[in-house]
N, C-alpha and C positions, 0 to 999 in steps of 0.2 A: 490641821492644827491651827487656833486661835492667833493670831497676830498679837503683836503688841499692844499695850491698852496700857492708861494713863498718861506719865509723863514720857514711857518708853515710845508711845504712839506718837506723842506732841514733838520728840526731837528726830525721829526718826521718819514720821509718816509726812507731818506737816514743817519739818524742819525749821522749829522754833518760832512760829509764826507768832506775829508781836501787832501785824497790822494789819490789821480783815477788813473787808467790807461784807456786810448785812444781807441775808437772804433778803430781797425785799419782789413781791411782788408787782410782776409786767415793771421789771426796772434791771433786774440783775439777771439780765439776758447776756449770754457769749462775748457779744460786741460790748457791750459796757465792761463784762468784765475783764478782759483783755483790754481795754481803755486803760483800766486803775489800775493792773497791775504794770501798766508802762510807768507809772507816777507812783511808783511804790509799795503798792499792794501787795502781800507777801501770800496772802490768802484767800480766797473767794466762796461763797455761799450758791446756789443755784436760786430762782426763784421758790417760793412754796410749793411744793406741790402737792394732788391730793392723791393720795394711796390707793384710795380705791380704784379711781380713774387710769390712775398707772399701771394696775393690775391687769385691769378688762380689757384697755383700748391699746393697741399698740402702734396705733397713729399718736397718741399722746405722748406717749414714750421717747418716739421718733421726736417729734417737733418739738418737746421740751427739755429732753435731754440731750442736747447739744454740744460739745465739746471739742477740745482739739491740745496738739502735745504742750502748746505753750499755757495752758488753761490749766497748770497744777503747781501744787495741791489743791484739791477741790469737793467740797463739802457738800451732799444734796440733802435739801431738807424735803420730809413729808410734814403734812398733818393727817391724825388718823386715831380714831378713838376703838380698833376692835384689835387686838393681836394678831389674829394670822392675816388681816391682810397686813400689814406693818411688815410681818417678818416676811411674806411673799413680796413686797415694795423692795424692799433691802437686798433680796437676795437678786432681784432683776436688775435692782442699781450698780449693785457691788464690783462687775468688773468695769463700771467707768469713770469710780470715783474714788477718794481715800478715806473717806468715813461718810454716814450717814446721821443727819442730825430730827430729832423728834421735835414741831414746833408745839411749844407751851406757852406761847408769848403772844400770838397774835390776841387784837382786844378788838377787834372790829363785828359788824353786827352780823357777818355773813359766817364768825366764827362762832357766833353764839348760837344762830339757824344751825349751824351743821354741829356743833357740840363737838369742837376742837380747839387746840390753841388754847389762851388762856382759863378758858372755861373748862379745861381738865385738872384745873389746878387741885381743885377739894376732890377730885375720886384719885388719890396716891395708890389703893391696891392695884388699878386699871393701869395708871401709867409704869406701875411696878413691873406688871406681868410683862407690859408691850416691851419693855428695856430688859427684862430677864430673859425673853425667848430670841428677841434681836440678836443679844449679844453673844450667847450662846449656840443655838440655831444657823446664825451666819456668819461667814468670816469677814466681820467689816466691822471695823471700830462703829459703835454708837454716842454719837453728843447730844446736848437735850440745851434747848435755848430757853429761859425761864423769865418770868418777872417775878416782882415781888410781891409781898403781902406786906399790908402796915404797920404789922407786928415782924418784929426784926428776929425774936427767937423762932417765931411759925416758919420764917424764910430759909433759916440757919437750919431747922430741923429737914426742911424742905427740900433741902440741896443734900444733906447726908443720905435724905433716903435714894434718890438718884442715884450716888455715887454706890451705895451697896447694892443697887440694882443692878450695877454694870455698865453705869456711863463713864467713858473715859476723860470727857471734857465739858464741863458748863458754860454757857453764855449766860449773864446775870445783864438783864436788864435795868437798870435804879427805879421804874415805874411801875404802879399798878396796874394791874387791868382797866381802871377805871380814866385812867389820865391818858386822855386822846384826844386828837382836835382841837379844839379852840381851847381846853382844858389841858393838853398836856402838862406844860409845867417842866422844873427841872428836876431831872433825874436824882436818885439821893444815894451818892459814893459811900456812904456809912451801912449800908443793907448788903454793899458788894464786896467791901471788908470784913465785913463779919463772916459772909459766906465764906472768902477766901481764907480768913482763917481756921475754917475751920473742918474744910475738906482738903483732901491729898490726892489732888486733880488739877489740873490747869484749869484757869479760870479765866476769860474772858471778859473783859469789862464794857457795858455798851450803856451809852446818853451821854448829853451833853459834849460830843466831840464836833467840835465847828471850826477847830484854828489845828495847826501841827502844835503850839504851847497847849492846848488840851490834852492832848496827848501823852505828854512828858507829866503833865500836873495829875492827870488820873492815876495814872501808872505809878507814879511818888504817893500820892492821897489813898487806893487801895491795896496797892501791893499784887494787881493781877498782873498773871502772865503776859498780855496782851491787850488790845480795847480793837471792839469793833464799830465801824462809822455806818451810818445810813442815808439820813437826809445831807449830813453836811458832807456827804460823797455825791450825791445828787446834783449836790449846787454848786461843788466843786472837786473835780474828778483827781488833781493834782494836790488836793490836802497832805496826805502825809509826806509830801514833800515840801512843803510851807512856802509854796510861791503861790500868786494869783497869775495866771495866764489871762489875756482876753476871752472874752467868752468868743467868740467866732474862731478862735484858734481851737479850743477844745470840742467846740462842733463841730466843726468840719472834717475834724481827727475822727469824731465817732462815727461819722455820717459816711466816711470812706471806709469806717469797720463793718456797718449797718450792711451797706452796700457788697459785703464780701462773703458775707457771715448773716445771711438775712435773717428779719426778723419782724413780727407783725408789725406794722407801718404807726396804728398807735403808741407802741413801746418808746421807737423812735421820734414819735411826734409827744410824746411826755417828755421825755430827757431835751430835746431844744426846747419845748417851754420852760422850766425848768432853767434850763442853761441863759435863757437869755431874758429870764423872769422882767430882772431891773430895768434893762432896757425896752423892752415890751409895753411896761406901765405909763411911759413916758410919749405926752400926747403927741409929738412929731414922729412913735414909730406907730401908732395906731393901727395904720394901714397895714404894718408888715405884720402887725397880731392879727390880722384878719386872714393876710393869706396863709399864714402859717396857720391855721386851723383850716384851710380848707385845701390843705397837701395830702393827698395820698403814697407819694412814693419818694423813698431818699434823694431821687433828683430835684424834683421841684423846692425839697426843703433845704437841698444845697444853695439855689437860685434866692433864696429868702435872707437865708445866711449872708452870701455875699455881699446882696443887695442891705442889709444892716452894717455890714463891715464896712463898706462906700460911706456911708452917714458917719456911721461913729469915728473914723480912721482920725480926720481931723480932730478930733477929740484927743485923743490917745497920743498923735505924735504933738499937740499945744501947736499946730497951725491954729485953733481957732480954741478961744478961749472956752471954760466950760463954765456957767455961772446956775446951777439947778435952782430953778423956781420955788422961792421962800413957804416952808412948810409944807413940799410935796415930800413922797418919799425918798425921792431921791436926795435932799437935804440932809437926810437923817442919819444916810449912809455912812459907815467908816470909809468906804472907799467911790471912786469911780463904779458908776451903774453898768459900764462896759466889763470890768474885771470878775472873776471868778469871787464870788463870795459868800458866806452861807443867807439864806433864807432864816430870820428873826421872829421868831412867835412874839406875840404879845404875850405877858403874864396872862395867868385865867382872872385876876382879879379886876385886872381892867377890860379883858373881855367881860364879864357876868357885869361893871358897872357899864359901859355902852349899851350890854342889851337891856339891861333896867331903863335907862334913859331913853333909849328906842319904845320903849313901851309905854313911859311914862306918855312921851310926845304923840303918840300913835292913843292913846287916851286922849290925853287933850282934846286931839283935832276931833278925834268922836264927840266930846261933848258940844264942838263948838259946832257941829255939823246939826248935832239935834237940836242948839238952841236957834242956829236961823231956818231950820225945819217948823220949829214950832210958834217963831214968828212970821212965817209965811202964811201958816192955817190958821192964826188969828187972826192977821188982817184982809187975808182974803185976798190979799193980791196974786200978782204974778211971781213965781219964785224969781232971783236976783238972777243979774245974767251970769255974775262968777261962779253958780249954781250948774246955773243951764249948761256953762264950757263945762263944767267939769263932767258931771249927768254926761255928754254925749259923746265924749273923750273916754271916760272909765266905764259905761254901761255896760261893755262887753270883756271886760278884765275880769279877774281872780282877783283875789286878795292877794296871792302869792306873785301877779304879775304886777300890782301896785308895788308892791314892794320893790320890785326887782326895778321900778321906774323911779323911786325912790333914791336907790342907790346907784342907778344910771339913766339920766333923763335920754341917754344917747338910745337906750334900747327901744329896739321897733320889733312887735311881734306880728308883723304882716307875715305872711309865708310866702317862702322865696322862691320866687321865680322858675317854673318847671322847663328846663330846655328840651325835651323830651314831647317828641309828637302823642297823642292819644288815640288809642282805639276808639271803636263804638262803644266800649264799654268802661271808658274812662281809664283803663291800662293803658301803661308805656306799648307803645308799639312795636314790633320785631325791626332789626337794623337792617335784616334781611329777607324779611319774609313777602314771597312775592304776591300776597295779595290786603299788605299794608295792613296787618290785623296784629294781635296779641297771639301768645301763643294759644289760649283755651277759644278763642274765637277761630281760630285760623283751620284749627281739630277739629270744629264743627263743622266750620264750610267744608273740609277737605272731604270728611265723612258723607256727608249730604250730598254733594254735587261731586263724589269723587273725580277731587284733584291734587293733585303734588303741591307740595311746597319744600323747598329743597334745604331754604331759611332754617325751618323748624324742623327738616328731617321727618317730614312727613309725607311719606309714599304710599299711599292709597290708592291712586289710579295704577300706578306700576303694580306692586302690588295684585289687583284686582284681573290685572289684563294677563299676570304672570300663572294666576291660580286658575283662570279662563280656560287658558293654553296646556293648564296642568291636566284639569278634568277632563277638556276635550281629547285629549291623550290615553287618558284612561278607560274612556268611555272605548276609544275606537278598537283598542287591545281587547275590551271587555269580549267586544261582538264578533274582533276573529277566534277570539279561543270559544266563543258558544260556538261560532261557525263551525270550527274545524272538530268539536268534540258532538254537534250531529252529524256529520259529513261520518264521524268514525262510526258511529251508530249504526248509521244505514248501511255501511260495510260489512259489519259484522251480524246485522239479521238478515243482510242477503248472504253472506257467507254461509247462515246456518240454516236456510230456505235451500240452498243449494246441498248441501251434506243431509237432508231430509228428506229429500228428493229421489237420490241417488238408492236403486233398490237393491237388497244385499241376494244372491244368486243363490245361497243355499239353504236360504228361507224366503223366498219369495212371496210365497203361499200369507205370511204374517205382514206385508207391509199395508195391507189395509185395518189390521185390526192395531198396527202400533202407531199412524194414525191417531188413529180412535183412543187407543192410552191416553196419546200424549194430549187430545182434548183431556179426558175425563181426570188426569191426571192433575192438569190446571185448574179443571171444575173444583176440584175439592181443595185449592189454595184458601188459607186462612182470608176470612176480606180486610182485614188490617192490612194486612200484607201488599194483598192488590189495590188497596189504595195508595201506595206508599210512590212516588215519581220517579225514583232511580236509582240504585247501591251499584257501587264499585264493587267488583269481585277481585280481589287481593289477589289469590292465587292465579288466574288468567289476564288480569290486565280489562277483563271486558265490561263493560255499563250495558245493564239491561235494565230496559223502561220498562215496569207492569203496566202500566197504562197501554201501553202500546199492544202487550202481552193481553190484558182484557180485550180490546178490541176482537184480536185473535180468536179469544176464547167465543165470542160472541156467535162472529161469524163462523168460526167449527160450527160449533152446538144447534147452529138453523139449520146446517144440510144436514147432520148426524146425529138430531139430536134422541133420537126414535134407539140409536146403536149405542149410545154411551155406557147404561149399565150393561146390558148384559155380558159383551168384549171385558171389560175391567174386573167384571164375578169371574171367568172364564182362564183369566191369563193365569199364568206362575211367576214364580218368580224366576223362575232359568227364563223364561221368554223375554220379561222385561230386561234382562240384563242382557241377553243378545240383541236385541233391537234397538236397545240405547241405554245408555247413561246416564240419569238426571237423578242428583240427591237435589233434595232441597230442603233445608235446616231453620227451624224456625228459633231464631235466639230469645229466649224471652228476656233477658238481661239487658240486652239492649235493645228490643224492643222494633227489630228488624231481619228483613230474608235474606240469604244467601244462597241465589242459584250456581250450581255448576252442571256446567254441559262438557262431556265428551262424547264425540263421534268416534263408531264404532267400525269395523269395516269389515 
């Protein structure tokens, strides 16, 4: 039976959740979310994930679906543009979460490559069906996180069709698809009022949340149930509780979460840059933004942490005064660069006039470069020396690396320093491979000169000496069982030299001419037959070799060979069946003979 859905869902499932934080990709991982909901958080998103990939892979499954008792209520988003895997996504989420949300919001270009996220916005039949079979199909509430469209009635019409498809809850983004990056901009709370007026669904209000008074002002300005944070949760984890903590307190809190609750060592090295952005910028911690990008694991970036905490402390308790360098960013601040505080876009309109101006000046110097070009070819001289520095300094750059020299003369693109010993073949070498080689160098030697190497788990001599040992084993089994299966041989044609031997007392008179059968008897064997080296006789147990039997025949037929027909014209058949016993069955099915012999007495 269906669950609750709508507002039954919103009070019952999510327990009137007022304060979310934002799916957001390699960011709203376990440990962060357990972070914000210690600072307020009433509700929590998972990262994005991709449907498909959650379907197939059930390593993906494992490592991104993560969770634990204190981690609820908890909301997993896919993105996914085909129905059944959507409703197969949901149906493998559903016992470990309380609803499941559809993303229509993402605006970035990897959503546009995969044709998910915002870019489903214009096929409403597609996203109809995926919300019709969701919510019907599985027993898990379905939410849908949307942006908007410019046109404010297309957005309004856009959110009822949702809600008759079977969404229980909307997240209303205030942006377009197209407002991102340096472009974002401020979100427009008028697109988010209209919606909420006009569906009977909980609504969710998201942008422009950076202070806990955002909060209270959204929520009075649209009338939605709730407002979800993203970036201004990023930069300050303790938002909806309206303090600023130090930033090395809220690190350190996470980094002991990270550490519990692990998580790819990126996710964690995003959220302390992030966390400790302002102080980062600032030229005396330079040094601690270098090590802090070359951490791999939550210890060393606790060590980072600490070691900023040391510096800034006197800051923070006014042992030592703070006075930020005139016109840096940190002047511009509301607060201290050590405190939690959100991250401030520029307007886009004074981004698009910088990059006008970046180009205008990036012009300039073009022309100024070709006018002392084309005074060099008219007089014939030597080009100038401020030419020549520059020609032997930038010869070997990009455009894209002037640039980047442009906006940091600090930057060196020498490549850095390999600590790592080299093979013959310019590969890192094995740490353990005992003949100091790469592992595809190591395979060759091992193979060639078979030898071990125990580094790369390569046993080829062993190996080699094992299957040595194996064959010569086999071989020796081979030649006692030929041994002892001639040994039987020769027993049983002297056993039957002896029983032919042996003359029967009340036919006496016939043992020369039976004999003499039993040559002419073999004379007239098929020569197929007698070509044939050996058959097993089933019913006795005995191997008779024709070959050996020709032989036989030979030497009969030179002493008797005068006596052959006429004895065999001569005999009966009561005589042959007194003097012996020999069928012999030519199979032509298979294509072989089957002698039996019984002695008679």
């Amino acid at each position: 039976m269906p669950g609750p859905r709508g507002y039954d869902f919103w009070q019952k499932k999510l327990g009137g959740a007022r304060l979310v934080v934002a799916p957001m990709v390699d960011a709203s991982e376990l440990a962060w979310r357990l972070l914000s909901r210690r600072y307020g958080a009433e509700l929590c998103y998972t990262p994005m994930l991709h449907a498909h990939v959650f379907v197939k892979d059930a390593r993906y499954r494992r490592e991104n679906l993560t969770t634990c008792l204190e981690d609820r209520p908890l909301i997993v988003q896919f993105c996914s543009n085909d129905p059944d895997t959507f409703v197969e996504a949901c149906r493998l989420a559903a016992p470990n979460c309380d609803a499941v949300d559809l993303n229509l919001g993402c605006p970035q270009a990897i959503a546009r490559r995969g044709h998910y996220g915002a870019f489903l916005q214009d096929e409403w039949s597609l996203i109809r069906t995926m919300i019709e079979r969701a919510s019907a199909e599985v027993d898990v509430a379905i939410t849908a996180k949307i942006r908007v469209f410019e046109d404010k009635s297309r957005t309004v019409e856009y959110a009822k069709m949702l809600e008759h498809a079977g969404a229980s809850l909307l997240t209303v983004h205030g942006r377009t698809r197209d407002q991102k990056g340096p472009l974002t901009g401020l979100a427009s709370w008028p697109h988010i009022k209209a919606v909420k007026e006009a569906v009977n669904i909980p609504v969710l209000a998201n942008g422009n949340i950076q202070y806990r008074e955002d909060v209270e002002r959204c929520l009075e300005d649209t009338g939605a149930d709730g407002v979800m944070s993203a970036e201004g949760n990023l930069h300050n984890p303790a938002l909806f509780t309206g303090v600023h903590p130090p930033v090395w307190q809220i690190a350190l809190e996470y980094l002991q979460l990270a550490i519990h609750f692990p998580c790819p060592s990126s996710y964690a090295r995003g959220h302390i840059f992030k966390l400790l952005h302002h102080c980062l910028c600032m030229s005396e911690n330079f040094d601690l933004r270098y090590r802090l990008s070359k951490t791999s694991t939550a210890e060393e970036m606790v060590a980072v942490v600490e070691d900023l905490r040391d510096r800034m402390m006197p800051y923070n308790t006014g042992k030592k005064p703070w006075t930020p360098e005139p016109g840096s960013e940190q002047a511009r601040l509301p607060m201290p660069p050590w405190l939690c505080q959100p991250y401030v876009r520029i307007p886009p309109e004074e981004h698009l006039k910088k990059i006008q101006e970046s180009q205008k000046r990036s012009l300039e110097k073009q022309q100024e470069e070709a006018v002392i070009d084309k005074n060099d070819g008219f007089s014939g001289g030597e080009p100038s020396k401020r030419r020549m520095l520059e020609d032997s300094e930038e010869a070997d750059l990009s455009k894209k690396k002037k640039k980047k020299i442009l906006r940091n003369p600090r930057k060196s693109f020498e490549p850095p320093s390999d600590p790592y010993e080299k093979c013959v073949c310019r590969n890192p070498k094995g740490g353990r491979c005992a003949h100091g080689l790469c592992r595809a160098c190591c395979r060759v030697k091992c193979y060639t000169e078979g030898l071990d190497c125990l580094g790369h788990r390569i046993l080829v001599k062993t190996k080699r000496e094992k299957a040595a040992v194996y064959y010569g084993e086999q071989e020796k089994l081979k030649q006692v069982e030929q041994h002892g299966k001639e040994r039987k041989e020769i027993s049983i044609w002297q056993s039957g030299d002896k029983l032919q031997s042996q003359p029967d007392v009340s036919k006496a008179t016939l043992t020369e001419d039976h004999n003499q059968q039993q040559v002419c008897v073999t004379s007239h064997l098929p020569g197929q037959s007698l070509q044939q080296s050996s058959k097993v006789n089933r019913e006795e147990g005995a191997i008779v070799k024709f070959n050996e039997l020709n032989d036989i025949e030979k030497n009969n037929s030179e002493d008797k060979s005068n006596r052959c027909i006429s004895p065999c014209s001569k005999m009966t058949k009561g005589s042959q069946e007194n003097l012996y016993s020999t069928n012999l069955t030519h199979n032509t099915s298979e294509g072989s003979c089957k002698c039996k012999t019984n002695s008679t007495t």
